[in-house]
N, C-alpha and C positions, 0 to 999 in steps of 0.2 A: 504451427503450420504443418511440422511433418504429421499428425493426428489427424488434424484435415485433410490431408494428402489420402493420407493410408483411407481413412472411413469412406471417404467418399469419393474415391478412385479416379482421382483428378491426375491428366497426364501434366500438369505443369510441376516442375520442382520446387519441393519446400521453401527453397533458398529465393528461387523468384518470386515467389507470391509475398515471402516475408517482404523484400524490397519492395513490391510496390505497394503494401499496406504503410509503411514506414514512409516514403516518400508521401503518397495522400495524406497520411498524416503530416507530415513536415509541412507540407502546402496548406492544409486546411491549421495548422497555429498559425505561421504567419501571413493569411490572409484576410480570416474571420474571429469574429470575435470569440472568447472562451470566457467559460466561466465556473467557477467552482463547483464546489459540490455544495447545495445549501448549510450552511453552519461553517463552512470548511477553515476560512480568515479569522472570524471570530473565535473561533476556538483553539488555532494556532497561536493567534496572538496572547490572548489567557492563557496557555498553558505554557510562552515562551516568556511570559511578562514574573508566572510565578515561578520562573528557574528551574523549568523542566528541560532538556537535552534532545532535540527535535533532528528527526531523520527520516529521507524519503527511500525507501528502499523497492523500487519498480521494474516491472517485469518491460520497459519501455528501453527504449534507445539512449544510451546519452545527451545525443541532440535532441532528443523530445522531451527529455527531462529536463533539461537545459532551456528549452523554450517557453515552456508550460511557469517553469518556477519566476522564469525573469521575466515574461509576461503578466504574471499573478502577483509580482511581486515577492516574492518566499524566499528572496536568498538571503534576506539578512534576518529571514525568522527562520530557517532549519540549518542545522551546522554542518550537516552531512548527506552528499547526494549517491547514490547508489543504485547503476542500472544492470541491464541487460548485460552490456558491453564489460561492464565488472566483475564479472563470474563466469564460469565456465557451464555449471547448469542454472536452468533458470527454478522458477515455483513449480512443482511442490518441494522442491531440493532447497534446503536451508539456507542455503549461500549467501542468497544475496540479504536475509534478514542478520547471519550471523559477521559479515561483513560490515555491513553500518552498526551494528554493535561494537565490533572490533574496532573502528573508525571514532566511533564516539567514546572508546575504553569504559564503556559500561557492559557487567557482565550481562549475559546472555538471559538469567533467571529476574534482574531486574528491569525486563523490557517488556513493553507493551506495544502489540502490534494491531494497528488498525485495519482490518482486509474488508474488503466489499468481494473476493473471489474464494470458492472453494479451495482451491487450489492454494492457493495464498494463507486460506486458516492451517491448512495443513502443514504447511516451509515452516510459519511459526514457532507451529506447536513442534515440531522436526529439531527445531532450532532452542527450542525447552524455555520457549519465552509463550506471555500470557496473549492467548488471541482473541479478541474483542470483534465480533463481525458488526458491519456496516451493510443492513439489509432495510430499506425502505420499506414505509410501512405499506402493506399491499402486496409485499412478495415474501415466497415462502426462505423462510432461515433454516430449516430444519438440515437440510446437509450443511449447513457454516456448525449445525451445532454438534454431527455427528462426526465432525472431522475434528472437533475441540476445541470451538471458540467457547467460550467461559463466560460471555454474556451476546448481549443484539439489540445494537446500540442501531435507531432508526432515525437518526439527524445525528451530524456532531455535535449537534447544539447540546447533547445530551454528554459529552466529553470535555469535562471540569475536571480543573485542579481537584476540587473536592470528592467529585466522582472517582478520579485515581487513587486518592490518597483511601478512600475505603476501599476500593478493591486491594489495593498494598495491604492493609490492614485485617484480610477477611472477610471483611465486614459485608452485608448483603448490598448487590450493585440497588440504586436509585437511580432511574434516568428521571 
């Protein structure tokens, strides 16, 4: 919000614009319905079923991450939640990626981060962990890739145990 501030010369404060984007949010989870990102369950669930180590680490509010998960159902499939409120900077600043690593005692180099933001490819790759962008098909990837995501992955549905387990290995991604 302070970027939006500065660029476009808005007299209201960072700090209040962020509160009432947060608050509309808070209101529109528990009022209307939400729903994932297509692939999202299905592929948490496979990936959590074959004993992989699952963390949300979001540039969101505690309470919005809190609502989103136990709305969706996700708390008893990710072991570790990690927002806004848990760091001191947010993305592109590694924090909050090297924190739910921290949290889940997996090192940093054996992590794989899922971003749908530039920003976001960036914390990762900051963070010395692999970043895989989440870019629908129809929209351009090209800054996910020149920030260092390492592949662009256009559904989760494309995010397998088996998928990981070659990229751990090398091996050329397959979606």
């Amino acid at each position: 919000f302070e970027r939006v501030v500065r660029r476009l010369g808005l007299p209201e404060p960072a700090v209040a614009l962020a509160r009432e984007r947060v608050a509309e949010s808070l209101r529109v989870l528990a009022e209307e319905p939400i729903a994932p990102n297509e692939g999202a369950l299905e592929c948490l669930i496979a990936l959590k079923a074959d004993g992989r180590r699952l963390a949300l680490a979001s540039s969101a509010t505690r309470e919005q991450v809190g609502r989103v998960t136990e709305r969706l159902g996700l708390r008893t499939v990710l072991e570790v939640l990690v927002s806004a409120d848990d760091v001191r900077e947010g993305k592109p600043s590694p924090d909050l990626f090297l924190l739910a690593a921290a949290r889940l005692a997996v090192p940093p180099k054996d992590c794989v981060v899922i971003e749908d933001a530039v920003l976001g490819v960036e914390a990762a790759v900051a963070a010395g962990m692999t970043a895989l962008a989440l870019v629908p098909q129809g929209r351009d990837g090209h800054l996910h890739g020149s920030a260092g995501a390492r592949e662009r992955l256009e559904s989760l549905r494309q995010l397998t145990p088996e998928a990981l387990d070659r990229l751990a290995a090398g091996l050329p991604w397959i979606p």
